[in-house]
N, C-alpha and C positions, 0 to 999 in steps of 0.2 A: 475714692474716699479712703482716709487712712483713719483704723477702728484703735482704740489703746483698749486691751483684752488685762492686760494687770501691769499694777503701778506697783513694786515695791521698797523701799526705802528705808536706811540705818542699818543695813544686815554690818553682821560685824565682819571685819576685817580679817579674823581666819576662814570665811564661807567659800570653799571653793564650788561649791555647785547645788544643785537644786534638785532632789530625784524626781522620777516621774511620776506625777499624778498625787505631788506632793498637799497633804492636808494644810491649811492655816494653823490650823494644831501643832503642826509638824515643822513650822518653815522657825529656823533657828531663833536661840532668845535675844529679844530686842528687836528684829526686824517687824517694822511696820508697813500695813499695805496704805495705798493711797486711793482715790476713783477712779475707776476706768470709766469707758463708755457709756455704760450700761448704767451711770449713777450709782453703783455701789464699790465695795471691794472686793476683793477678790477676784477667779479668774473666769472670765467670761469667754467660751470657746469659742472657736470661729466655724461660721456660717457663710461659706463663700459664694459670690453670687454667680451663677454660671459662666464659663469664660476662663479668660486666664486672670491669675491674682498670685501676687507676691507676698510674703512675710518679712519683717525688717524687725532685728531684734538691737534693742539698745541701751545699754550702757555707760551712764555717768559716773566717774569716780569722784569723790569729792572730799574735802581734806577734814570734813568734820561732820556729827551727827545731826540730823533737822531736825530731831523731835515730833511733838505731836502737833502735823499741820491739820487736822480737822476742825470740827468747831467746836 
């Protein structure tokens, strides 16, 4: 099963990076989160289920801002 732990989107164009244990407070201006899993935003940790398990991090670049996809 593949879990999405945090969605973020619009960050700007100078962001090179994200520190750790970063607040929503904290994550640069403009950038907005989307839902993860869990039905909300932000970042939902992982709880892995005994056994082996992978993490897969991913990055789209795109050539313009989405704005606010909420409701």
């Amino acid at each position: 099963m593949v879990y999405v732990h945090w969605v973020l989107y619009d960050l700007p164009t100078g962001t090179t990076g994200l520190g750790d244990g970063i607040a929503p407070s904290q994550l640069p201006a403009g950038t907005r989160e989307g839902m993860n899993d869990w039905n909300r935003t932000g970042y939902g940790g992982p709880c892995p289920p005994i056994g082996v398990h992978r993490y897969f991090h991913k990055l789209y670049a795109l050539d313009r801002a989405l704005g606010n996809l909420g409701p």
